[in-house]
C-alpha angles and dihedrals in degrees: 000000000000126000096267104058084047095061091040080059088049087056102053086046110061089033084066096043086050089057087042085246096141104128115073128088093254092053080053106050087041089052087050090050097046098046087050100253128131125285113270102197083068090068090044090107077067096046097052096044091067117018091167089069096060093034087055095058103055091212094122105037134230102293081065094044094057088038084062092041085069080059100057118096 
């Protein structure tokens, strides 16, 4: 990814902090991007093998929660 589609990323990010938008799956992976951290969304097949692990954790709320329950057979 080039400089320019990062800040692009750090864009999107603090617009939707700014809005208090912080808990969906997009505000995350912007957040990642911008601070320099892998791309989560590449790690999205793990998530969704297992959404329990990420819902017993509490570390992504419940927006992301009901988001993962659309997942679920």
């Amino acid at each position: 990814m080039d400089q320019a589609e990062i800040n692009n990323w750090k864009s999107i990010a603090e617009s939707m902090e700014a809005k208090g938008d912080s808990e969906s799956w997009f505000y995350l992976r912007a957040r990642a991007i911008a601070d320099g951290k892998g791309d989560p969304l590449l790690n999205i097949s793990e998530l969704l093998a297992d959404p329990c692990l990420i819902c017993s954790t509490g570390g992504m709320g419940p927006a992301i929660e009901a988001w993962l329950n659309c997942f679920k057979p």
